[in-house]
N, C-alpha and C positions, 0 to 999 in steps of 0.2 A: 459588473454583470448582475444582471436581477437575478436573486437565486432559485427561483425555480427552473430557468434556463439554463444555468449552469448545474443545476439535477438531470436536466434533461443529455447535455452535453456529455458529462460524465456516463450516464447511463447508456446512450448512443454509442459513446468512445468505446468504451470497452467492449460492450455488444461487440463493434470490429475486431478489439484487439484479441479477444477469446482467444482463438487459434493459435492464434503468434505468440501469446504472452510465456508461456512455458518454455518454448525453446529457445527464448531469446533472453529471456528475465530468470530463470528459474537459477539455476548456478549465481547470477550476477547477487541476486539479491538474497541467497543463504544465511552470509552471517547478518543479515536483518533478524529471516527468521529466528537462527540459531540463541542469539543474544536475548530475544524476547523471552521465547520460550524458557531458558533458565533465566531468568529475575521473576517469570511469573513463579514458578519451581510450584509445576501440576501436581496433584495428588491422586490417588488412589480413589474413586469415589465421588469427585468434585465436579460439578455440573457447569460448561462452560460456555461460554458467548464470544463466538471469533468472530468480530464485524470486519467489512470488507475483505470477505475471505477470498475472494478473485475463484482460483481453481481449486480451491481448498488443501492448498500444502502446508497450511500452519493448520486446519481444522484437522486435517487425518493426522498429524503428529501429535495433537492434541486430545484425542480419541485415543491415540493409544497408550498417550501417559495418565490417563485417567481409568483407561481400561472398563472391563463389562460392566463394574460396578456403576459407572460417570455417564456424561451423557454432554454431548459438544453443537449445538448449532450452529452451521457456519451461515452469514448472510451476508447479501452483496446488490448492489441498486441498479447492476446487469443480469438480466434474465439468462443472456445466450453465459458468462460466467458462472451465474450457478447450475446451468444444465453441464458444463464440465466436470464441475465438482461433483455432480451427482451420478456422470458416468465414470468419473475416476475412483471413486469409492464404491459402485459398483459391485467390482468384482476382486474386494479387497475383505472382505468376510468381517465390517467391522458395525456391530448391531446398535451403534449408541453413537452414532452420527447421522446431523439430517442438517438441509440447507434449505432456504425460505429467499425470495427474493425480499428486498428491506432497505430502505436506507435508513441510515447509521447515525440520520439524526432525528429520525421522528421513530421511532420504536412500536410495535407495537406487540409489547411483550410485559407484564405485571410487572409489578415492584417487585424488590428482595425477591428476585427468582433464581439469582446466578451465583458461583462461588468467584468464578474470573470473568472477567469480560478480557479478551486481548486484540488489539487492532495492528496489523502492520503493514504500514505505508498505505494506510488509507485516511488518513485524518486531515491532511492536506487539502485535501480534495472537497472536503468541507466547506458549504457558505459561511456555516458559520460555525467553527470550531468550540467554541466554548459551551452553544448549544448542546451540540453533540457530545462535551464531555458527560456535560452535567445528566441526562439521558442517562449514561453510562452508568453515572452515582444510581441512579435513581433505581437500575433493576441488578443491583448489588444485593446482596444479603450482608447485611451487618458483620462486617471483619471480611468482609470479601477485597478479591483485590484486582487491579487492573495492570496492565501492561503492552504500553503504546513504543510502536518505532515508528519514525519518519527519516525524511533526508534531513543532514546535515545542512550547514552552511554554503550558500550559493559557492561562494569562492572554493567551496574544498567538493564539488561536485563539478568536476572535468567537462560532463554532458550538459549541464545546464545550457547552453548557445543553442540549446532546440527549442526554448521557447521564444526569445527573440528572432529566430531564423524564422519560425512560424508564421510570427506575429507581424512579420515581415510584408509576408505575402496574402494575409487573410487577417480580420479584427476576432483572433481565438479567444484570448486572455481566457483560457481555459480554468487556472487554478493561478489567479494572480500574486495571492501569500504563499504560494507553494515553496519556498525555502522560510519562512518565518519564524515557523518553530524550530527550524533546525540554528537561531541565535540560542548566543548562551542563554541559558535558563530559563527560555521562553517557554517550551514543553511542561518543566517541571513548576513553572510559576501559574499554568495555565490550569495546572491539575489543583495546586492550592487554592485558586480562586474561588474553583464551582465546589471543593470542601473535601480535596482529597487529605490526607494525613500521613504522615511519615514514610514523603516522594522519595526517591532515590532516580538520578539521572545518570546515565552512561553514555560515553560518545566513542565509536568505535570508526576508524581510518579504513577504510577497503579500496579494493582497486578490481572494477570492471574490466576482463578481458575482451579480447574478439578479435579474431583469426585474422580479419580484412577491416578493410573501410566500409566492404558493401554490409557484414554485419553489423559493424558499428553502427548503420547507419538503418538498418531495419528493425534494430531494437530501439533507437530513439525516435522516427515515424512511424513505424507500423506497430509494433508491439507494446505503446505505452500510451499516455496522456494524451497527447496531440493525433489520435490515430483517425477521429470522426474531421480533423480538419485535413490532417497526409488524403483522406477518401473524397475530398473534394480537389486538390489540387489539382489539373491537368497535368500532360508531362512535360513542358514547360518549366513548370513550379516547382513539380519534384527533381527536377534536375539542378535548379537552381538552389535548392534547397540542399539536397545532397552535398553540391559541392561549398556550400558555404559551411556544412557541419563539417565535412572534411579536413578544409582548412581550420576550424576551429579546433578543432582535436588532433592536429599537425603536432604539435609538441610533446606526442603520448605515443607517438607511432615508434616501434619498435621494431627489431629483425621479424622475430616470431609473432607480429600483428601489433595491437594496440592494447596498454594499459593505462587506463582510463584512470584518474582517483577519484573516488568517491567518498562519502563520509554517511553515518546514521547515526538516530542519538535516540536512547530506548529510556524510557522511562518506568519506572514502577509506582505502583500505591496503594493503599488502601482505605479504606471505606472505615 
């Protein structure tokens, strides 16, 4: 896909998924966040850049381990996304957070301006990944540090059959490397090339809940990646679509709903 259509894709996508993303993704994708946030280990004072910050639940936990002293921009290449973030942090009394629409690979922010840059589960979604890191390098301050989560390994992400099931019924190929980095040491070899230093990579196992099928199934059309293609479907498609993630996720289904496995793999580094 030419990349500026797949900017535009991405940026349409989530524009839909805004709404949905929180209630459907927010618990699932926790210890994503959880696991970034300590290998970045924020400080007191430290001025930070959370790219693709969606509704800003890593920038406001970021904001507060930095505290009055710090100061955290969250950015994101959906506009209706960061009007979230900016009514979620609202009326949350925190003076040293602010959100820019942006994408996360062309910058438009000075060199050596940041102490952290941290991205989660947005890097994927990238045309071009490497771009984007190096970007990253670039508005680093010298000993600054970065810290990236993505998904894991197709085979150890249970949901993965929603882009095939998509791709099915409509030519998406939304984020076609989108499991990529989650091979071994692709993330942390990715970070060496554009001149990070002393990576450190973690891969952590999780397992997505959800009550039903019909959840299961509104978090991987309507609430995530494929959501600008789920808003073209007729309901035809969505049906047939439904019931092919169904059976694909047969094997996970449990008395008390479904447990999905999932996988993330977080990276550290510094400048």
């Amino acid at each position: 896909m030419d990349a500026r259509l797949q900017r535009r894709v991405q940026r349409y996508g989530w524009d839909l998924a805004s709404n949905d993303y929180d209630p459907l993704w927010q618990e699932q994708l926790a210890p994503a966040r959880t696991g970034m946030l300590a290998l970045a280990s924020l400080a007191p004072g430290e001025q930070v850049l959370d790219l693709a910050c969606g509704t800003g639940l890593v920038t406001l936990d970021a904001a507060r381990a930095v505290g009055p002293l710090g100061s955290v921009l969250g950015t994101d290449i959906s506009g209706q996304m960061v009007e979230v973030a900016r009514r979620r942090s609202a009326g949350l009394e925190l003076s040293n957070v602010s959100f820019q629409r942006m994408d996360a690979e062309t910058l438009d922010l000075p060199d050596a301006s940041f102490d952290v840059v941290l991205c989660a589960l947005g890097l994927m979604y990238l045309p071009d990944a490497q771009r984007g890191v190096r970007e990253w390098l670039r508005v680093l301050k010298p000993g600054g540090r970065v810290a990236i989560a993505v998904w894991g390994k197709r085979v150890n992400c249970g949901w993965s059959p929603v882009f095939p099931i998509v791709d099915a019924e409509v030519e998406s190929d939304v984020c076609p490397l989108f499991f990529s980095l989650g091979e071994p040491d692709a993330l942390a070899q990715l970070c060496r090339d554009v001149g990070f230093r002393h990576v450190e990579q973690q891969r952590i196992a999780t397992i997505l809940c959800y009550p039903d099928a019909e959840a299961a199934c509104d978090a991987a059309f309507v609430g995530g990646p494929v959501a600008l293609a789920w808003s073209r479907f007729d309901d035809e498609a969505r049906a047939r679509a439904r019931a092919r993630y169904k059976h694909a996720i047969e094997p996970w289904r449990r008395t008390q709903g479904y447990r999905i496995p999932g996988e993330f793999v977080i990276v550290g580094a510094s400048k």
